[in-house]
Structure formats: structure tokens, C-alpha cells
C-alpha positions in Angstrom: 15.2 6.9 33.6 14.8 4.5 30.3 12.0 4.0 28.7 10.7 1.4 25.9 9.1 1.6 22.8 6.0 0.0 22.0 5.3 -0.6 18.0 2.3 -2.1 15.9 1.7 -2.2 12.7 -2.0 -1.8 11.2 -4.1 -2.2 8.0 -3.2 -3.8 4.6 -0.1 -5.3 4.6 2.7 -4.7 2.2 6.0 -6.2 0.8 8.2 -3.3 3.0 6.2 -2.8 6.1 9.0 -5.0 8.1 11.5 -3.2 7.3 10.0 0.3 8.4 9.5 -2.5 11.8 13.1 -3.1 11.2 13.6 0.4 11.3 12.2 1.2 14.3 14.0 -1.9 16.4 17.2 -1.2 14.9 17.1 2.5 15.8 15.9 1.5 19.2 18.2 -0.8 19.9 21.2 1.9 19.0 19.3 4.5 21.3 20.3 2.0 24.2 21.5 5.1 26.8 17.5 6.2 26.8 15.7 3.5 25.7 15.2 0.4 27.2 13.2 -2.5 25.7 11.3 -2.4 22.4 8.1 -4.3 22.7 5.6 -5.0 19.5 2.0 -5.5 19.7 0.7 -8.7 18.2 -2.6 -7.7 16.2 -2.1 -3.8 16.5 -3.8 -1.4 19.1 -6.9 -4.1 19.4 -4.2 -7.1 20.3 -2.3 -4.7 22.7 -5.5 -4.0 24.6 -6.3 -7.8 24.9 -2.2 -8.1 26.3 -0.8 -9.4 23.3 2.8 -8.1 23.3 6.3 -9.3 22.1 9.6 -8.2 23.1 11.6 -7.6 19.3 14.6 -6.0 21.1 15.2 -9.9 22.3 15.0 -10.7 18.8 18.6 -12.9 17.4 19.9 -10.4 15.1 19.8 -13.0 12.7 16.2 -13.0 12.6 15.9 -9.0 12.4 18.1 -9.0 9.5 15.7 -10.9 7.7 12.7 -9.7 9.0 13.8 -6.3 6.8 13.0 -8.5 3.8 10.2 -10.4 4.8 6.6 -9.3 3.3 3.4 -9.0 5.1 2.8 -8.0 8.9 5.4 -9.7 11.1 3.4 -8.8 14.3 -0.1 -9.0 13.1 -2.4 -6.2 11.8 -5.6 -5.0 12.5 -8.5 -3.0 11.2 -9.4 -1.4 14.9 -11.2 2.0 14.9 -10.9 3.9 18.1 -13.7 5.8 19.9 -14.0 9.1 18.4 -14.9 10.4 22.4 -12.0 10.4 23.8 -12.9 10.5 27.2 -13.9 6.7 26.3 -12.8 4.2 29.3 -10.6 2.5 26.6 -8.1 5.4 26.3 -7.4 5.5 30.1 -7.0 1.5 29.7 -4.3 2.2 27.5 -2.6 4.8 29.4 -2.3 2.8 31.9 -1.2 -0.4 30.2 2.1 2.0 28.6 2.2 3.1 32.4 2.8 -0.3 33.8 5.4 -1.2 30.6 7.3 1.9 30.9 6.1 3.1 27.8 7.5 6.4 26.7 7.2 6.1 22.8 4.1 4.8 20.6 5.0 4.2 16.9 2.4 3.0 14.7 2.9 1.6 11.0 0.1 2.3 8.9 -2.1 4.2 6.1 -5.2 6.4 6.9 -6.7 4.5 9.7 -3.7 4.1 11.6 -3.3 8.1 11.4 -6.0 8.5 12.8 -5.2 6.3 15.8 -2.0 8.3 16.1 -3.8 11.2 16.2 -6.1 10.2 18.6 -3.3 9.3 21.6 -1.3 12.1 20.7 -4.8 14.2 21.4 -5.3 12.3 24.7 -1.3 12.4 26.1 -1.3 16.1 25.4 -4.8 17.0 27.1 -4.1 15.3 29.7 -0.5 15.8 30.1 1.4 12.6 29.6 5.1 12.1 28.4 4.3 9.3 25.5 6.1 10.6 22.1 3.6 9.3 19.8 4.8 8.6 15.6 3.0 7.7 12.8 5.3 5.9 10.4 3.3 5.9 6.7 2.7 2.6 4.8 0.0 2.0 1.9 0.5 0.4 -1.3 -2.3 2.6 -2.4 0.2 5.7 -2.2 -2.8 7.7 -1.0 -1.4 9.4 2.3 -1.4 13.2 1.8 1.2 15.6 2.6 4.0 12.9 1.7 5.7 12.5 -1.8 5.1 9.0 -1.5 4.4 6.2 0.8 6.9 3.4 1.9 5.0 0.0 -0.4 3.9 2.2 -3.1 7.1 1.1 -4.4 7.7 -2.7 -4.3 3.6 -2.7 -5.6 4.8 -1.1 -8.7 7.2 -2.9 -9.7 5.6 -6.0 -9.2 2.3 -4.7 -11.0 4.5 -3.8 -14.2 6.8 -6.7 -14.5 3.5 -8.9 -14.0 1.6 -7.1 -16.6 4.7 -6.9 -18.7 4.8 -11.1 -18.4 0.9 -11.0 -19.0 1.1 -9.1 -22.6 3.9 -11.6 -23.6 1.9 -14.5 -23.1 -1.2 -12.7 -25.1 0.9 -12.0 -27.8 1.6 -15.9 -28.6 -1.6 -16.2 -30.1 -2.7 -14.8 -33.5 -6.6 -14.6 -33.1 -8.0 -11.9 -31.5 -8.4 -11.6 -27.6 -8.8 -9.4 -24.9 -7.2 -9.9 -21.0 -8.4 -7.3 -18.6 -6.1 -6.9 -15.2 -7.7 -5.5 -11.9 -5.6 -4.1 -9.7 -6.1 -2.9 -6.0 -7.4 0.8 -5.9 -10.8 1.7 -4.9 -10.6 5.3 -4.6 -6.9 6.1 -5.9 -5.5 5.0 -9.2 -1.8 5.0 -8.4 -1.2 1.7 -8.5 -2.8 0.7 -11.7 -1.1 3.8 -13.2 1.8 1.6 -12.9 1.0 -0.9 -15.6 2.2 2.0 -17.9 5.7 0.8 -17.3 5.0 -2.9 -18.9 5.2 -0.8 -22.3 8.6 -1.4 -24.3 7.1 1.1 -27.0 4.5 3.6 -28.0 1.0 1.7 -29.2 2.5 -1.4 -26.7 0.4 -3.2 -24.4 -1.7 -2.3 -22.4 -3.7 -0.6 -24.5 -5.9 0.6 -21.9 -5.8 2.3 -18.4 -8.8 3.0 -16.3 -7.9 4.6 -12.8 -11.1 5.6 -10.2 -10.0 9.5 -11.0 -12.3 9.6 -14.1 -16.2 8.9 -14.8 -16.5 5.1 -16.3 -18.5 4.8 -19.2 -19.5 1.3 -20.7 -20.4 2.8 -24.3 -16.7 4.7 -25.0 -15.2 1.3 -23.5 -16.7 -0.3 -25.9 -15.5 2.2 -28.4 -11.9 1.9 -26.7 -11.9 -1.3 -27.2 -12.9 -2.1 -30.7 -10.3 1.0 -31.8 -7.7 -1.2 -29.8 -8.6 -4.6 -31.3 -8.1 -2.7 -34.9 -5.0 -1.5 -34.4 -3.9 -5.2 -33.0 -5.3 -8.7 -32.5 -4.3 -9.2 -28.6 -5.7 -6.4 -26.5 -4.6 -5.9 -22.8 -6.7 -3.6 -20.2 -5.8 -2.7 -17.0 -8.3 -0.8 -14.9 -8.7 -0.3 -11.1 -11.3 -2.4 -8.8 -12.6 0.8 -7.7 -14.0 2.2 -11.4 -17.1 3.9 -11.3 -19.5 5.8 -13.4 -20.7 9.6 -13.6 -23.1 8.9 -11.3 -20.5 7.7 -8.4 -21.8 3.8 -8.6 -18.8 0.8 -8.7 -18.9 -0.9 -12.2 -18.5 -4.1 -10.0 -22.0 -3.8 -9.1 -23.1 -3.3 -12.7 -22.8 -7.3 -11.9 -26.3 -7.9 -10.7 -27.5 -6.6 -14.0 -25.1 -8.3 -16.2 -25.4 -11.9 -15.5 -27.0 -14.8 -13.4 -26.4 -18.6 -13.5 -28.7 -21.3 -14.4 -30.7 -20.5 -11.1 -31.4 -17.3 -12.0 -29.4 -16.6 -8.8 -27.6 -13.3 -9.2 -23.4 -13.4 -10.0 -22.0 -10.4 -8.0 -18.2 -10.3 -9.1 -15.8 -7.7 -9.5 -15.4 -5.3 -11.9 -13.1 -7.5 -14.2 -15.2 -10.1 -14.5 -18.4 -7.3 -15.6 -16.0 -6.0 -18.3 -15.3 -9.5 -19.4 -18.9 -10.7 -19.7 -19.5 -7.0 -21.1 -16.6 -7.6 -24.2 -17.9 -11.0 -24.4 -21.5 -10.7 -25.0 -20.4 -7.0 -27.6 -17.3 -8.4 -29.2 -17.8 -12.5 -29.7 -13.9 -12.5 -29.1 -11.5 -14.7 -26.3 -11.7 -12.6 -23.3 -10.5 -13.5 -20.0 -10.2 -11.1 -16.7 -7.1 -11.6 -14.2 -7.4 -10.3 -10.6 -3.6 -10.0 -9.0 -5.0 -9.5 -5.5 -3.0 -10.3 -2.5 0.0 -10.5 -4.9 0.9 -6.7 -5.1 1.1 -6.4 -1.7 2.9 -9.5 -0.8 5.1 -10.1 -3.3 8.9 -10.3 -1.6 10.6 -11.4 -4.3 10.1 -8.9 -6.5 10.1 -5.8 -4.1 12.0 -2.8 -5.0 15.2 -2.4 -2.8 15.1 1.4 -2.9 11.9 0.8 -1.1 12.8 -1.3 1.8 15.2 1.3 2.4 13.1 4.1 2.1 10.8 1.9 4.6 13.7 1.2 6.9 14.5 4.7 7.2 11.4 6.0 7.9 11.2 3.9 11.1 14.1 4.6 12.3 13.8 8.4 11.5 10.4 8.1 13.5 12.4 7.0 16.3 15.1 9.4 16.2 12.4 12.3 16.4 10.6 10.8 19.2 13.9 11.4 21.2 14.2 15.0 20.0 10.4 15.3 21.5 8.4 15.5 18.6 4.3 13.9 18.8 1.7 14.1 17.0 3.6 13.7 13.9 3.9 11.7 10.7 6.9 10.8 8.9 7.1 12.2 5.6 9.3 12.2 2.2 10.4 15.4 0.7 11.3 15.1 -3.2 14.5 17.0 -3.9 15.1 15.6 -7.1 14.0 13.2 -10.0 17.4 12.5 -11.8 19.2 12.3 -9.8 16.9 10.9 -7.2 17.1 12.8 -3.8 14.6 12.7 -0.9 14.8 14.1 2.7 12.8 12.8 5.4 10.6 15.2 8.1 7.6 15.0 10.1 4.2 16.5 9.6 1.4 17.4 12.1 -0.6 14.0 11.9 -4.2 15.4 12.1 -3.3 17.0 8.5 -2.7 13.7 6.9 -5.6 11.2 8.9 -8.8 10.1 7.4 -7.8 11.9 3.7 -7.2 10.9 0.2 -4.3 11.6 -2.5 -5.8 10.8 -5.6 -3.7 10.4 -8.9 -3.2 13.5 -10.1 -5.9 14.4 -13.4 -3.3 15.9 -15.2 -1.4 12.7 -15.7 -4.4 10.8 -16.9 -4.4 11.3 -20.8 -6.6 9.6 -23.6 -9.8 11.1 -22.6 -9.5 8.8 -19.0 -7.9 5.4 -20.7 -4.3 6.2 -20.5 -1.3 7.9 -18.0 0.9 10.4 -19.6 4.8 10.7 -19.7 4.7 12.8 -16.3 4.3 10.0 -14.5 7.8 8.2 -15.5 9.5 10.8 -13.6 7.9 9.9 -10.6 7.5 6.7 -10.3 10.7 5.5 -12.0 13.2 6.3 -9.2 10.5 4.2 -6.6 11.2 1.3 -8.4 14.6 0.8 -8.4 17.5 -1.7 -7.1 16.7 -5.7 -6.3 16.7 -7.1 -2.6 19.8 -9.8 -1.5 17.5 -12.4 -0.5 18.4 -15.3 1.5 17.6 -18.1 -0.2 17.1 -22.0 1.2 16.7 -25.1 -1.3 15.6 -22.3 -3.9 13.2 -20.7 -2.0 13.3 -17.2 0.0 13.9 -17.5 3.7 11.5 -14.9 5.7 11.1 -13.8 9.1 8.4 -16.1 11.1 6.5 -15.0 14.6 6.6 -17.6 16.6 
């Protein structure tokens, strides 16, 4: 007897976590001789509890082709911790909500949280003896999954973080007096993605002249020393350092804020940690200094994603689902590196309670310049990530995405 697939995606979006959706509906679809329909779940685990589902094998195969290059969460994510008991009456809901839908395969798209609600139902199926296949397929722009070379968004962040640092130093470099423009970038425990901003250099001594990741102690006096070195050597300085900085003794320097500054009130400013370092270079240096915050952008970004990873993404998916048929649960899909140059990568599954509620961090041998720079390691490994430009569809010169209705 058939049986269907339900899917949900969870956490931060990213710029390829529809195509690792893709992935799995595509493969689905092809698997038609044992499976049957492919449902998603609007909002995650916490919409699929309150009945919100979707078929997406129903879906015009129009729409799923461009639903593989559409940013963001096409079902809807959420941020839903399940009950660390699991004898909780909310896991015997749920096994009996796949009951009713013929569910015989759970995939769930997502970073650390979501692994941990894979591990969870995989946990409660096995105890208690049920036949659900349940997959976690990875997905964090913070690259921060452990046991995988790399995870599917990790990519298409990069790429957009250096070309829009790269455009950043360019438009500093118009101006002939001196200046400083500090970037923050997403990262509060893991630095990869800032590490990125390396690439925006065309040449050694280039901008940015600074890197901060979360890896290494803060410290406001050898900033300051960083920084009037860098403004001697040239007259427009660009720093790019993770929201997530912090000092030696563990605290954010976003909540140096409260100390730094207060408006005509006397009502405290609590910013983030670009914003301290601007007032900070400000008040020591008397020079222009502004602070950009990308935000959103790096993980929503579809123009600019990196077509080896929507690939990567889509393959993961559909590898998830392939594996489920074979019998495999509890898992999470992982990369293998084979190779830099050429780039080569094999895909396999790990035991899922290995990877959930953990942290890669950047690795400290790749930080150089006593904590303000990445060394030439790095190229290797993020280069190949990078690569390739997606064939968008395009509509009176905008990009045509996939839209739930």
C-alpha cells in the first residue's frame, strides 16, 4: 500500500530552502509506484498540529519549476520547540494525525532546532514501533550544522555578502577624506558568514580591512588600535564584524550600548553592535563613520543566489527521499567533500541525535591577524560554494517567484 509524504520547513529562511522543497516533491512525485500524495505543512510542525496542510504534489509543474528558485519559506516556517518528555499528549496527536493521512515519511527542512524535532519523532516512531521514515534535510545560512561539510544556504549567503561588500568598498572609495563603514552581518555564535566578506578583496591590503567573527575575544582598546593602523595605511576604511561579537568575558558588544549612548531624554539607546562600534570610532577618531546592517538581505536574496547551491539544496531533498524508501530514520542528510579543485561532493546520512542542538564554529585556525582577519585556507572552501548564476524567470524586469496561495 502507498503512502504520502508530509514536509515542512522550519527556522530562518534562506535563498535555497525551496529548492531542497523542490527536491523532495520532485523525488516524490517520481517515486509514484510507493508513494502516493505529497502534502506540506503550512507553518511547520506547530501549523500541522493546528491542520494546516497543502497538497504540493497537486502543484502545476509550472509553479514547482519556479518554486526551486524562489527565496524564503514557500510553506511557512516556524520556531516550534517540542516537549522534551516524550510521552507528552502532543506526540500521540501527531501520530495520529500521520495515521489518518497515510503518512509514511516525515521530512523536515531545517538547522539545529528542526534536528532536534527530527530526532524527537524518530525517538517516539521507534519506541513505540511505528513505520514513519523520518529525514532531516539540513538548511542554515549560518553553516553551523555539525557533521556536514556544509549546509544547503551557506552558499547563496556568501555570495551575496561578498559581492555586497565588494559594492560597499567601491562606493567608499569615491571619497578622498577619511571614513570608516562598518558591515554587520548575521552570526551570533558562528562567524562563517562574515568570513565571507574576505572574497570582496581584488588584492592584498584591499578592503575590508577588518574581520571580526564571534570565534575570538572582542576587545574595544586593539579595535581602536586596528583601526587607526587601517586609517594610516588608507583614507576609506571598511570593517566587517559579526552581530554576535563579544568580549573575554562572554558579554555581546551590542550591549556595550547601554553604556555608550543615550538621547536627549537620557533614555537609554540599545542598538546593535554596529551602531556601538560607530558611536565608539566616532567619539575616538572625529572621522565620517557610518554602520550598515544587511539583515534579512543574506538570506533572502534570489537574485543573487549561487546556482551550485540550489542544486546542492535540490539534491539534498531528493536524496532524503530516496533514503527514506531504502528505510533509513533518524538520519540527517549530509555532504561529503571529495575534492576542492575539482569540486566533488557525495551525499549520505548521519544519525540525527549527533548533529541536533550543536554548534560548528569557524574553524580558529583560519582566523589570522590576531582575531581581525581570515586566512587563505578559507578560499578553498568556500570558493566552489559559490559558484554558477540561477536562470531566473523574469516579468517586466523583475524575477517571477513561487507564491502560496
Amino acid at each position: 500500500m502507498k503512502k504520502n509524504i508530509i514536509v515542512g520547513q522550519s527556522g530562518g529562511p534562506t535563498a535555497v530552502i525551496n529548492a531542497s522543497l523542490y527536491g523532495v516533491v520532485r523525488e516524490g512525485i517520481s517515486q509514484g509506484d510507493e508513494i502516493g500524495k505529497v502534502y506540506g505543512m503550512i507553518h511547520g510542525i506547530e501549523g500541522f498540529m493546528a491542520g494546516r496542510v497543502m497538497e504540493l504534489s497537486a502543484l502545476p509543474s509550472e509553479e514547482l519549476e519556479l518554486l526551486k528558485l524562489t527565496p524564503a519559506a514557500y510553506l511557512g516556517s516556524c520556531r516550534y520547540k517540542l516537549p522534551e518528555d516524550l510521552s507528552h499528549i502532543c506526540y500521540q496527536e501527531l501520530f495520529e494525525k500521520f495515521r489518518q493521512m497515510d503518512i509514511g515519511y516525515f521530512f523536515y527542512i531545517g538547522g539545529n532546532d528542526s534536528m532536534d524535532t527530527v530526532s524527537k519523532l524518530s525517538r517516539y516512531a521507534a519506541a513505540r514501533h511505528i513505520d514513519v521514515k523520518v529525514i532531516g534535510i539540513p538548511k542554515t545560512i549560518d553553516n553551523d550544522l555539525i557533521m556536514t561539510d556544509h549546509t544547503p544556504g551557506y552558499g547563496s549567503a556568501a555570495k551575496y555578502v561578498a559581492a555586497t561588500v565588494r559594492e560597499i568598498v567601491l562606493d567608499s572609495s569615491g571619497y578622498q577624506q577619511k571614513s570608516v563603514t562598518i558591515v554587520e552581518l548575521m552570526g551570533r555564535h558562528a562567524g562563517w558568514i562574515t568570513a565571507a566578506s574576505v572574497l570582496a578583496r581584488k588584492y592584498k591590503g584591499d578592503n575590508p580591512a577588518l574581520i571580526y567573527l564571534p570565534e575570538t575575544d572582542f576587545d574595544m582598546e586593539q579595535f581602536a588600535y586596528d583601526v587607526e593602523k587601517a586609517l594610516e595605511k588608507q583614507p576609506n576604511v571598511i570593517i566587517c564584524i559579526s552581530e554576535g561579537i563579544s568580549d573575554s568575558r562572554g558579554r555581546f558588544i551590542c550591549e556595550y550600548a547601554e553604556e555608550a549612548r543615550v538621547d536627549t531624554f537620557g533614555h537609554k539607546m540599545l542598538t546593535g553592535s554596529g551602531k556601538v562600534l560607530e558611536n565608539f570610532v566616532r567619539d575616538r577618531f572625529g572621522v565620517k563613520v557610518r554602520s550598515v546592517e544587511l539583515n534579512v538581505s543574506q538570506r533572502c536574496s534570489g537574485m543573487i543566489a549561487s546556482k551550485t547551491d540550489i542544486e546542492e539544496a535540490a539534491m539534498a531533498g531528493a536524496w532524503g527521499v530516496k533514503k527514506a524508501l531504502e528505510g533509513v530514520t533518524g538520519q540527517m542528510v549530509t555532504f561529503f567533500r571529495k575534492s576542492d579543485s575539482p569540486y566533488e561532493i557525495e551525499y549520505g546520512t548521519v544519525d540525527v541525535n549527533q548533529v541536533c542542538n550543536q554548534e560548528k564554529k569557524f574553524p580558529a585556525e583560519w582566523i589570522t591577524g590576531k582575531g581581525a582577519d581570515i586566512g587563505e585556507e578559507f578560499f578553498a572552501y568556500v570558493l566552489p560554494l559559490i559558484q554558477g548564476e540561477t536562470d531566473q524567470k523574469m516579468e517586466n524586469g523583475l524575477p517571477v517567484y513561487a507564491y502560496r496561495k
